[in-house]
N, C-alpha and C positions, 0 to 999 in steps of 0.2 A: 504494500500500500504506500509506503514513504515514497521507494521509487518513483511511482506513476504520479505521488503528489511532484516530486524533483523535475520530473520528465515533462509534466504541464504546465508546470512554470516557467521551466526553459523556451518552451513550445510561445505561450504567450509572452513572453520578455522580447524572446525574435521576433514574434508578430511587431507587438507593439514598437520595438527597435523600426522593424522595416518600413510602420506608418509613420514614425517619426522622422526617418531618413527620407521617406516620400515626399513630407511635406516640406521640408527642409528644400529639398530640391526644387520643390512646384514653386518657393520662393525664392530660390536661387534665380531661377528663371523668371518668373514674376519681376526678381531687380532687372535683370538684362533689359525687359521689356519696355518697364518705366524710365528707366534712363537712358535710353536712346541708344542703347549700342546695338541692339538687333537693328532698328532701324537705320544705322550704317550701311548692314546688309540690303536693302534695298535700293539705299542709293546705289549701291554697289554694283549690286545687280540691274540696275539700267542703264551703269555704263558698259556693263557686258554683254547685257541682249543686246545692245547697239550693233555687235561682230559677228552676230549669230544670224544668217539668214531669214527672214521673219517665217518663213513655214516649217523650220526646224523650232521656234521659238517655245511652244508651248512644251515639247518634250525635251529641252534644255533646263526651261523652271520646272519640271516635274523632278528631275531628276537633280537637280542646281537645291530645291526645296529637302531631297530626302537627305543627301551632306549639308545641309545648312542645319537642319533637326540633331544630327549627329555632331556636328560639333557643339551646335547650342546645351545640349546634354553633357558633353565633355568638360564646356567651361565651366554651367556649370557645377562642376563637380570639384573643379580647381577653385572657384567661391567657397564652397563648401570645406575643402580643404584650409582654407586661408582667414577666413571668416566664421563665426560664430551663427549661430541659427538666430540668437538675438541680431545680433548685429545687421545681418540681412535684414531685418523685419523694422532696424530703425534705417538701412540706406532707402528702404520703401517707400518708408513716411517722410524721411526726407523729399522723395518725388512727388510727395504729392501733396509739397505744402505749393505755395504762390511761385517763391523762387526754384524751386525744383518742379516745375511744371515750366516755368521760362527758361530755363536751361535743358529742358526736352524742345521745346521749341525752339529753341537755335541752333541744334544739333547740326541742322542741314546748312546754314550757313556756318558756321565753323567747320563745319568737315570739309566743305570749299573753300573757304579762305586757309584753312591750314593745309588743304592739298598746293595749294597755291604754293605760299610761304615754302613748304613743304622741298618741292619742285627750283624753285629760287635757290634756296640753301645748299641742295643738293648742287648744284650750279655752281654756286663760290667754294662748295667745300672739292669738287672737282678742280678746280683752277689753283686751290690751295695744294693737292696731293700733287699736281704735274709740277707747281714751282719745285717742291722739293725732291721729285723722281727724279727729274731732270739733271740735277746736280753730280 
């Protein structure tokens, strides 16, 4: 009888472990969402389907969407790792006070102007590495 008592309680401690690492997750992801980093990925992806023939297009995003799911699941698991379960659940509410709802909305111009920047940088830091190959 102790056994089966021991045996059910491990049985429900995994259970309960694996809903709490579920949930965990589903807010992992929930931050990705509100903070505008998945949404990176679709600008992204429209400067990609731009290469992509438009009658291939739709089975580029099908297949573009199921490795987007798989890494999204990967980071986050690196949040998870990095991050506390609290902690995620306050960078949440951070998104979703005034200021972190305006900084979801400028995502898209910052990701342009720092590709920009981005692009420039890369530029001088180029001209920087030749003065010194050169030598």
């Amino acid at each position: 009888m102790k056994k089966i008592v021991i045996v059910a309680a491990f049985m429900l401690a995994g259970h309960f472990g694996f809903a709490q690492d579920a949930a965990f997750k589903a807010d992992a992801e929930k931050y990705m969402e509100v903070s505008g980093q998945m949404k990176a990925f679709d600008y992204m992806t429209e400067e990609i389907s731009q290469n992509i023939p438009e009658e291939k297009r739709a089975e580029f995003q099908k297949e573009f969407n199921v490795s987007l799911n798989d890494f999204k699941s990967r980071m986050a698991e690196i949040y998870m790792e990095e991050f506390t379960h609290n902690e995620i659940k306050e960078l949440i509410q951070l998104y979703e006070t005034p200021v972190g709802k305006k900084l979801y909305e400028k995502n898209k111009v910052l990701y342009d102007k720092g590709q920009q920047v981005g692009m420039e940088w890369g530029t001088s830091v180029q001209g920087i590495m030749m003065k010194y190959m050169e030598m």
